[in-house]
C-alpha positions in Angstrom: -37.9 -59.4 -28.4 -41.4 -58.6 -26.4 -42.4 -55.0 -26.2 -41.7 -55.6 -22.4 -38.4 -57.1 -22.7 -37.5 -54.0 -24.6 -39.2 -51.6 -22.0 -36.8 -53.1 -19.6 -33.9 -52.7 -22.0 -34.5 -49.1 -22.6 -35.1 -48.1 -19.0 -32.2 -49.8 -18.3 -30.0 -47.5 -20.8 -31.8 -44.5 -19.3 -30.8 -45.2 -16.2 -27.3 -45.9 -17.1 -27.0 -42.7 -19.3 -28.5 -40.1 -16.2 -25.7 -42.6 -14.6 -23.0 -41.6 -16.7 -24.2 -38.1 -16.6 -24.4 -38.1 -12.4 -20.2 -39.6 -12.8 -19.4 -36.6 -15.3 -21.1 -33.9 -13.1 -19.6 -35.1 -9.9 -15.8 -35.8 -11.1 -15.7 -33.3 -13.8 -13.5 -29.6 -12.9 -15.1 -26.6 -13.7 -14.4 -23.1 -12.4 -16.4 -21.7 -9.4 -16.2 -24.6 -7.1 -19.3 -26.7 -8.5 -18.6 -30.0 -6.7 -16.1 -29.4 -3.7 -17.6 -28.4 -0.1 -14.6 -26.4 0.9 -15.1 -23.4 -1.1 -13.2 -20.9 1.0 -9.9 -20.1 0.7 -8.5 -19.1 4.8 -5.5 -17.9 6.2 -4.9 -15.0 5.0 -1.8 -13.2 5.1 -1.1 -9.4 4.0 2.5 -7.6 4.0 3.1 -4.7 2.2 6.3 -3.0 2.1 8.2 0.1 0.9 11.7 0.7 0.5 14.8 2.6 -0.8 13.3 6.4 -0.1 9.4 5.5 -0.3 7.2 5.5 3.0 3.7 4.1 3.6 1.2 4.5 6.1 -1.9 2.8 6.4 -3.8 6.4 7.6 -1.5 8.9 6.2 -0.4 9.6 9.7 1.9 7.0 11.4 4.8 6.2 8.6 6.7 2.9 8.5 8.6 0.6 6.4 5.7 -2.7 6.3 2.1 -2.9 6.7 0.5 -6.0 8.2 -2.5 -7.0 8.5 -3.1 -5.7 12.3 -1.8 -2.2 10.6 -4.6 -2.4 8.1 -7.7 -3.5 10.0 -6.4 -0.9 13.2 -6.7 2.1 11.0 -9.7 3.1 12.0 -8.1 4.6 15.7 -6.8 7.6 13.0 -8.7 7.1 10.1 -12.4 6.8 10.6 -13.7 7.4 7.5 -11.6 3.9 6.1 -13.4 1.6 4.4 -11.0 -1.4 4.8 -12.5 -4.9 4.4 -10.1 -7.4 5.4 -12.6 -11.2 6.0 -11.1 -13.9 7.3 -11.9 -16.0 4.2 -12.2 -15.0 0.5 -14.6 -16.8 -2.0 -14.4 -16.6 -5.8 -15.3 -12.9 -7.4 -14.8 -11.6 -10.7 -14.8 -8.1 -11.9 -14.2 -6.6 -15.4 -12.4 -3.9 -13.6 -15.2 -1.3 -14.2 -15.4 1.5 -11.2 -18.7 2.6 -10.0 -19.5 5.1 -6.9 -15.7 5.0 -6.3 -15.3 1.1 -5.5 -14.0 -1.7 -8.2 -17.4 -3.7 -9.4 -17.2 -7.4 -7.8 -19.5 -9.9 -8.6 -20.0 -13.0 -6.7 -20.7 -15.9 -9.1 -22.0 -19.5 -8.5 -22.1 -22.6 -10.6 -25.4 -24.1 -10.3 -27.3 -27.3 -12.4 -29.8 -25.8 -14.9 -33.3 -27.3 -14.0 -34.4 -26.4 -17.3 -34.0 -25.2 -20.9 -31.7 -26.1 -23.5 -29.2 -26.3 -20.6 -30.9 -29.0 -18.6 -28.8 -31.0 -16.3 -25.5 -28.7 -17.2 -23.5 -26.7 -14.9 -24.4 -22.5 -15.6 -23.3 -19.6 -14.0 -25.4 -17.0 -11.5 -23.8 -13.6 -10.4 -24.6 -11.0 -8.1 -23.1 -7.5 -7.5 -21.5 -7.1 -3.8 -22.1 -4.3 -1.9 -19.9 -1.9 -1.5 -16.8 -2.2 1.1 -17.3 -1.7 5.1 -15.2 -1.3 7.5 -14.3 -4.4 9.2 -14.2 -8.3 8.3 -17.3 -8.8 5.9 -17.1 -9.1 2.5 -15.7 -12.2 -0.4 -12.7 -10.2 -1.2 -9.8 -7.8 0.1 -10.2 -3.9 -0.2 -8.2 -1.2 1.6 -6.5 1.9 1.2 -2.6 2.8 1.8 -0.7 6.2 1.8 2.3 6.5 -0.1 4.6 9.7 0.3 7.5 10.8 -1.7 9.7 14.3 -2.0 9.5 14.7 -5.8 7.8 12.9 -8.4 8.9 9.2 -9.0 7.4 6.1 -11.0 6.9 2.7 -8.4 7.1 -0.1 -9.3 6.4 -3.9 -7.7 9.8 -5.6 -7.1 10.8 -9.3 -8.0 9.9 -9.6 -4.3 6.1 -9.2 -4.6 4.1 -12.3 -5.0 0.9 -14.3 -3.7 1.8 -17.4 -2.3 0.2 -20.8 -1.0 0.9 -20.3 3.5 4.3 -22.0 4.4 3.5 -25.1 6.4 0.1 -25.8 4.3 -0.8 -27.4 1.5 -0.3 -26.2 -2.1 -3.7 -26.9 -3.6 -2.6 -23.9 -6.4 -5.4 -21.7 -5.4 -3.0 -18.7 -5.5 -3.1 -18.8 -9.5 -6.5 -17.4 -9.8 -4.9 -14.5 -7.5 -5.4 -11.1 -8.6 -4.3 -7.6 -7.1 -5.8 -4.0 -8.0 -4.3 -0.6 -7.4 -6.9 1.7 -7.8 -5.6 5.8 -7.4 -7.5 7.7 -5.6 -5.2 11.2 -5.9 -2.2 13.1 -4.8 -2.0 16.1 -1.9 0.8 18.6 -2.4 3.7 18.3 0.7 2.5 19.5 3.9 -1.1 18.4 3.5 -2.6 17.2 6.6 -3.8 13.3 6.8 -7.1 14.5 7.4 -6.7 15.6 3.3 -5.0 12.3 2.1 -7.5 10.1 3.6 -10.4 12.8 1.7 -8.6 12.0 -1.6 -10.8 10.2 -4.1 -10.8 10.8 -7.8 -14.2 8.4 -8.6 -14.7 6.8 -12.0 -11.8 8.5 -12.9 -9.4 7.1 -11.2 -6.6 4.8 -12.9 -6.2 1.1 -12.2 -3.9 -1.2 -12.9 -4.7 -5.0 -12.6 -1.8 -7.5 -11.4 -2.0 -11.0 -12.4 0.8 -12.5 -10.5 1.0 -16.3 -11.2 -0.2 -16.3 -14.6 2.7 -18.4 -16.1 1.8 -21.4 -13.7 -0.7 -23.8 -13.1 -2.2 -27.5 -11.4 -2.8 -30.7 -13.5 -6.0 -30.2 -12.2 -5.8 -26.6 -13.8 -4.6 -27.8 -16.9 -7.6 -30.3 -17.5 -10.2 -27.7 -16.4 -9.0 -25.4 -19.2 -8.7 -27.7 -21.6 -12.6 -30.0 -20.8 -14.3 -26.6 -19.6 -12.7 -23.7 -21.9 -11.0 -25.6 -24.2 -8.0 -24.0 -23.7 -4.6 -26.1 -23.8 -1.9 -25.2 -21.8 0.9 -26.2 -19.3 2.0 -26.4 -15.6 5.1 -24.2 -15.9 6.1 -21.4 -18.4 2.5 -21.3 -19.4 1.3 -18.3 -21.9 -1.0 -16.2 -20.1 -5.0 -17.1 -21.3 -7.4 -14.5 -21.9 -10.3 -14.6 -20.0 -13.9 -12.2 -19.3 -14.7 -10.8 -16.2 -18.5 -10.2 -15.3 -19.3 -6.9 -15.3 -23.5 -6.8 -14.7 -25.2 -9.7 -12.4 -26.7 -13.0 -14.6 -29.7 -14.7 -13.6 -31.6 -17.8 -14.8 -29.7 -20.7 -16.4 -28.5 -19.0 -19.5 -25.1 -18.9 -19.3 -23.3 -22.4 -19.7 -20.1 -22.2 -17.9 -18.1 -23.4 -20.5 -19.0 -20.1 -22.4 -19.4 -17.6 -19.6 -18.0 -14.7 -21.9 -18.2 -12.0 -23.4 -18.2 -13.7 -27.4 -22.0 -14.9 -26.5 -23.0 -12.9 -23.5 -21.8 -9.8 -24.1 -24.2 -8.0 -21.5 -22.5 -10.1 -18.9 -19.0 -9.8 -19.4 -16.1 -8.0 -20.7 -12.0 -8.6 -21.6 -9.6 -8.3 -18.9 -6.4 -7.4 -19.9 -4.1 -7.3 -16.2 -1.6 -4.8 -17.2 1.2 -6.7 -15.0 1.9 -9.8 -15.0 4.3 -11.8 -13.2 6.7 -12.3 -16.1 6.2 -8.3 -17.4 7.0 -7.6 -13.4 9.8 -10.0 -13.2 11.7 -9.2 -16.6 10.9 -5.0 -17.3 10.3 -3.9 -13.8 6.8 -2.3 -15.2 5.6 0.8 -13.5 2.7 0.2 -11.3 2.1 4.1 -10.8 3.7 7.6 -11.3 3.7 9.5 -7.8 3.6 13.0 -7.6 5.4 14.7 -4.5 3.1 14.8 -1.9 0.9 11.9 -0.1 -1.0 9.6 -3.0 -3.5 7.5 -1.9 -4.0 3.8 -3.4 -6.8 1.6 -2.5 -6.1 -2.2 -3.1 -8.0 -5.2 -4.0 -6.8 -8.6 -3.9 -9.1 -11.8 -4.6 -9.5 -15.2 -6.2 -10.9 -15.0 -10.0 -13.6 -16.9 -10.7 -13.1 -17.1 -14.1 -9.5 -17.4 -14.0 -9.0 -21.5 -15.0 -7.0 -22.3 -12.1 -10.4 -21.4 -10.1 -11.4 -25.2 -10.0 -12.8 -27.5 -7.2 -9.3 -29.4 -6.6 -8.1 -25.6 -5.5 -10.3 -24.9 -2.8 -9.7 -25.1 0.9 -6.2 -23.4 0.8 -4.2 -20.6 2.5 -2.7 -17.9 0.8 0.0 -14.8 1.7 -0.1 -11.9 -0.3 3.0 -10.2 -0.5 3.7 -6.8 -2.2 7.0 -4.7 -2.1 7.1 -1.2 -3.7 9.6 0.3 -5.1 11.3 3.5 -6.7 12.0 2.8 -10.1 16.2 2.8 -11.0 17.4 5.8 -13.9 17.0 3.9 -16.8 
């Protein structure tokens, strides 16, 4: 063979191999949204309701039985101070449920190519922290606060009820398993407190939180394969054990961090465990206190959002419409 003939051979195999690699990078499912141009997730529905002796209020003022949406984003008529961000589409966020300056740390993350480096050509993850919530419909993710009043001290829990759902009438691209849902407690006024001192309640760093994983027990096919070629994780579409995963907890530049091991094992700087404290099978089976309420007005500021690193995160998911439901409850005499 002439040193020509093989020139021609070998630029032909390079070409076919950045070929193969332009395939992989295209039809391959990571988390984040790498490939898909629908990355927000619309439609967003919010009902939160109390029952059997509890009330709720979205300013600690006007009491009712459920809070929708229009009761959330119009709180600001008696409670001016609110800091409820309610956008009109969510994109992937991950926290490692770390509270700073009052507010749960959210970082928005996005899988980019590497241009360079050891990771050349691979998919790698970039993270910066949001700002804290406004008022109004800004923001990648959910926050805002609710007021829950009871005569003497009772444990709540979330009933079977509570869930986060694909829309009815829309298609179920399973987008609603990287749900998550925070209850952050801000503090309890004594009985006969005005509003003005519920809304003023906020314990800071020390506040408790509880993280609710509700569809942990379910994923896609699509889901399935991204955990197992990304993570390599196997698991299954229904009755699925819930996987482990790391939450970013500082913002990652450069082209470090290969998706595939975006956690805390390597790059411990970057992320930490998550362990949600409810999940939908705890919830469903034990009826798990979410919070102890003393008597008095205890106020609760909520997150919900999609978890980028949550496997069920993948391109395939994007582009749906979700309703998240929650239903508290007074926990029954054992």
């Amino acid at each position: 063979m002439s040193k020509k003939t093989e020139r021609k051979g070998n630029l032909k195999y390079s070409l076919l191999l950045l070929l193969l690699l332009a395939v992989l990078l295209v039809s391959s499912t990571y988390a984040w949204f790498t490939a898909n141009e629908v990355v927000s997730i619309s439609t967003i529905d919010v009902n939160v309701i109390a029952s059997n002796g509890l009330q709720i209020s979205a300013d600690a003022s006007n009491w009712k039985a459920i809070l929708q949406v229009e009761d959330i984003t119009g709180a600001g008529a008696t409670y001016a101070t609110n800091k409820n961000q309610m956008p009109a589409i969510l994109e992937p966020v991950s926290t490692a449920g770390i509270v700073t300056n009052h507010y749960l740390d959210m970082y928005y993350g996005q899988a980019v190519v590497a241009e360079a480096g050891d990771n050349l050509g691979e998919y790698v993850l970039q993270a910066t922290k949001e700002n804290a919530e406004v008022e109004g419909a800004e923001g990648k993710y959910i926050a805002f606060d609710v007021f829950l009043r009871v005569d003497q001290p009772e444990d709540i829990v979330l009933s079977t009820d509570s869930n986060v759902v694909f829309k009815a009438d829309t298609t179920d691209r399973g987008i609603q398993n990287a749900a998550r849902v925070a209850f952050l407690d801000k503090g309890t006024v004594a009985p006969g407190s005005t509003s003005a001192q519920a809304q003023a309640l906020d314990e800071g760093e020390t506040a408790d939180l509880v993280i609710w994983e509700p569809n942990n027990d379910v994923h896609t096919a699509a889901a399935v394969q991204n955990a197992n070629d990304t993570y390599g994780i196997t698991t299954q579409q229904t009755g699925a054990a819930q996987i482990e995963y790391d939450g970013i907890k500082a913002a990652i530049a450069g082209e470090d961090v290969l998706l595939g091991k975006a956690d805390a094992t390597k790059f411990a700087d970057y992320f930490a465990d998550v362990n949600p404290q409810i999940s939908t099978q705890q919830t469903m089976a034990t009826e798990q206190p979410l919070i102890h309420l003393e008597a008095g007005i205890t106020k609760l500021r909520i997150y919900m959002w999609v978890e980028g690193q949550d496997v069920d995160c993948e391109n395939q998911a994007s582009g749906s419409d979700m309703s998240f439901n929650l239903k508290f409850e007074i926990a029954e005499e054992p």
